[in-house]
Structures are given as structure tokens and as C-alpha cells.
ChimeraX commands (.cxc) that place a marker at each C-alpha (Angstrom):
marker #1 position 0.00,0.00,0.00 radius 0.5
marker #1 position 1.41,3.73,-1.00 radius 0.5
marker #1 position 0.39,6.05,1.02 radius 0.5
marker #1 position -1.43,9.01,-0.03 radius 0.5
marker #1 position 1.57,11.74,-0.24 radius 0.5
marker #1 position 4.39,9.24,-1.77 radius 0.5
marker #1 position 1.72,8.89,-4.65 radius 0.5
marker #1 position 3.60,11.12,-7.42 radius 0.5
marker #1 position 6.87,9.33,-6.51 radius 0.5
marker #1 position 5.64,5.99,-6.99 radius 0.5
marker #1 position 4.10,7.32,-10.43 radius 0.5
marker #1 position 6.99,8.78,-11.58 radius 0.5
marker #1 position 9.33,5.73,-11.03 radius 0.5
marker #1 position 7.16,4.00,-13.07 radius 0.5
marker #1 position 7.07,5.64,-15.69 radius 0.5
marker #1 position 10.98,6.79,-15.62 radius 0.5
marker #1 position 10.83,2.65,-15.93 radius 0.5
marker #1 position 8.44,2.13,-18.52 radius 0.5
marker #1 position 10.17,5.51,-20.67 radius 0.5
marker #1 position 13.77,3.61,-19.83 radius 0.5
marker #1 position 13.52,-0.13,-20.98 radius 0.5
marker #1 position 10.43,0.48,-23.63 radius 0.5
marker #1 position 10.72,1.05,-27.25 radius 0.5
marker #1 position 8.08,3.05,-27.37 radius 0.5
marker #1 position 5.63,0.80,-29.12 radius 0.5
marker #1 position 3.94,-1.07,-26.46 radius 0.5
marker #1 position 1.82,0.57,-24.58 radius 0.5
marker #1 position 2.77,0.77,-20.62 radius 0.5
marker #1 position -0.17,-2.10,-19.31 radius 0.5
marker #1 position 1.50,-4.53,-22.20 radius 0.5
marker #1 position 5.01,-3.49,-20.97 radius 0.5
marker #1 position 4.75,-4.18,-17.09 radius 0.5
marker #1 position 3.30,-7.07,-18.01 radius 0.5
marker #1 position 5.70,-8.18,-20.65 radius 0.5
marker #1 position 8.33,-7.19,-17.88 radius 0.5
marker #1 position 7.09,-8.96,-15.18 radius 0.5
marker #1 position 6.11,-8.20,-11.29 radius 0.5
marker #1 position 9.54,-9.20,-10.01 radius 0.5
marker #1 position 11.60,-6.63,-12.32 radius 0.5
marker #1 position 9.14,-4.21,-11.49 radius 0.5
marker #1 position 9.60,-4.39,-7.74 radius 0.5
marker #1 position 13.89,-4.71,-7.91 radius 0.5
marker #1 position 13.17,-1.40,-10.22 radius 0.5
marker #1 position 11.33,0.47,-7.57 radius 0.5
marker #1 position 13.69,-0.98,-5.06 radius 0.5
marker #1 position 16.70,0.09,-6.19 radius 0.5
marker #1 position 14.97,4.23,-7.33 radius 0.5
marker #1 position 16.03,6.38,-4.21 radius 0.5
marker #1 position 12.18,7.55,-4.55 radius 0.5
marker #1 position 10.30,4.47,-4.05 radius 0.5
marker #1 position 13.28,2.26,-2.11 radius 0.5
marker #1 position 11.62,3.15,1.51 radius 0.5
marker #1 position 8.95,2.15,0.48 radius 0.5
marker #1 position 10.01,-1.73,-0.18 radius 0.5
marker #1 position 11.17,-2.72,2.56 radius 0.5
marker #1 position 8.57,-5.09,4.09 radius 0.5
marker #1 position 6.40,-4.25,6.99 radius 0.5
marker #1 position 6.20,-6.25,9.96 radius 0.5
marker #1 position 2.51,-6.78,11.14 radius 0.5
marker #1 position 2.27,-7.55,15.54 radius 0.5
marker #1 position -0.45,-9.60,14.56 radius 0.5
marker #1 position -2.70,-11.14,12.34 radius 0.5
marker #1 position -5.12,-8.49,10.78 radius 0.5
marker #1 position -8.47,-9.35,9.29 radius 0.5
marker #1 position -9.67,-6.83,6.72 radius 0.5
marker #1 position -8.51,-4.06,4.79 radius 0.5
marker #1 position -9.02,-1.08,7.53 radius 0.5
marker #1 position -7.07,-3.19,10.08 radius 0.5
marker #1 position -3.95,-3.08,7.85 radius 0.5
marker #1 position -4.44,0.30,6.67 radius 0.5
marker #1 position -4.44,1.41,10.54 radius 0.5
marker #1 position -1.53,-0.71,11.51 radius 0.5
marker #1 position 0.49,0.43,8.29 radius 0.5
marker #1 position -0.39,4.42,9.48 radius 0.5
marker #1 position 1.43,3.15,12.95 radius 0.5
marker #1 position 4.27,2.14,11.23 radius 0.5
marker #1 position 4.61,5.56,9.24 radius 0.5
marker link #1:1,2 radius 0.2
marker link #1:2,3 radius 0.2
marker link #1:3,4 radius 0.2
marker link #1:4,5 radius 0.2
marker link #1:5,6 radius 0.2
marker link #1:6,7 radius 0.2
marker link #1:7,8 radius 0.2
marker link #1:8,9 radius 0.2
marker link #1:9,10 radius 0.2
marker link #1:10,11 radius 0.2
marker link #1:11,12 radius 0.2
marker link #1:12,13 radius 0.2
marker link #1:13,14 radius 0.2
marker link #1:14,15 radius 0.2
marker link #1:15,16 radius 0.2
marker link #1:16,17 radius 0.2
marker link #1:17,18 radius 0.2
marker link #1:18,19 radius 0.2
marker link #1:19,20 radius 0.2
marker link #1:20,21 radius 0.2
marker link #1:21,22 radius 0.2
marker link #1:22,23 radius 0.2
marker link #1:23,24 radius 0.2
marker link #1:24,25 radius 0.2
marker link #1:25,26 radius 0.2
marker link #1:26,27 radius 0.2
marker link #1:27,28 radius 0.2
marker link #1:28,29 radius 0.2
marker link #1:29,30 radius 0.2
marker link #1:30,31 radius 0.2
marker link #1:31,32 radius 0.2
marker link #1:32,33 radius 0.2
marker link #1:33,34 radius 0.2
marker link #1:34,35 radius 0.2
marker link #1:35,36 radius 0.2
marker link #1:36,37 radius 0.2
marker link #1:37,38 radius 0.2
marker link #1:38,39 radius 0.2
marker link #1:39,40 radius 0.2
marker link #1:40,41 radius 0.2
marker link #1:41,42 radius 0.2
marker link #1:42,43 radius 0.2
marker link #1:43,44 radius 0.2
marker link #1:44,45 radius 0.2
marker link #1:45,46 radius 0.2
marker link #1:46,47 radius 0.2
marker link #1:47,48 radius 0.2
marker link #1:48,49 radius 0.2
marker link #1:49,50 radius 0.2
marker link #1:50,51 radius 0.2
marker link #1:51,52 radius 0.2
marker link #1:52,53 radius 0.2
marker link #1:53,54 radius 0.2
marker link #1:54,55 radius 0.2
marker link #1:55,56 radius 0.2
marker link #1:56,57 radius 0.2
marker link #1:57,58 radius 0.2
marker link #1:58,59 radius 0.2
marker link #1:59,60 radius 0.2
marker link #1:60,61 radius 0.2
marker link #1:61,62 radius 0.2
marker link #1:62,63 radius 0.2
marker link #1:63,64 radius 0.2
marker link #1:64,65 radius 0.2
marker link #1:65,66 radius 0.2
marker link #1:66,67 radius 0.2
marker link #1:67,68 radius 0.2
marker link #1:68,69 radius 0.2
marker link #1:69,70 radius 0.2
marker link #1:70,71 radius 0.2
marker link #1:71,72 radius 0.2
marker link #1:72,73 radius 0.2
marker link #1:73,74 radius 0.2
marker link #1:74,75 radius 0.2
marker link #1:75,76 radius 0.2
marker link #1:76,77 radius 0.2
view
């Protein structure tokens, strides 16, 4: 999950990404998925603006539902 304000740095790497390893005549959807999930993730690890956000999060304990994990991820922040 991004959160909110790290938005337009998650964008951008992606499409510094798709601009950088694309010949321009695919469109991006075709590309990541040409590319692959696990490229797309040591990409975003290795751009200084997206890095932070890769490193995995450590839940205390098992969450059930989607505003659970959004809460405990806003503790972690």
C-alpha cells in the first residue's frame, strides 16, 4: 500500500521505468506485463524515490480486513 503523499513518486518511477527499458511501441499495461512483477519491484527498489517504500512491513499480529492493515500500516509511518 502507497500512502497518499508518496503517490507522485511511486508514479513517476514507473514511468521513468516504462520511458527507460520500452521502445516506445507497447503501450505501458502490455510493458509491465511483458516485464514482469519481479523486475518491477527490484526497479522500484533500487529508485532512491520508491526504495523506503520496499522494505517489508512487519505486522504484531494477524489483521483481518482491509481497515485493520491500513491502521496498523499508518502506525508504522
Amino acid at each position: 500500500m502507497v500512502p497518499v503523499h508518496r503517490l507522485a513518486d511511486c508514479t513517476a518511477a514507473l514511468i521513468d521505468l516504462y520511458l527507460g527499458n520500452s521502445d516506445g511501441k507497447e503501450d505501458p499495461g502490455r510493458f509491465f506485463s511483458r516485464v514482469g512483477s519481479q523486475f518491477i519491484i527490484d526497479a522500484l527498489r533500487r529508485d532512491p524515490r520508491t526504495s523506503d517504500l520496499m522494505v517489508p512491513v512487519e505486522m504484531p499480529e494477524r489483521l483481518e480486513g482491509y481497515l485493520f492493515y491500513r491502521e496498523a500500516l499508518r502506525r508504522e509511518a
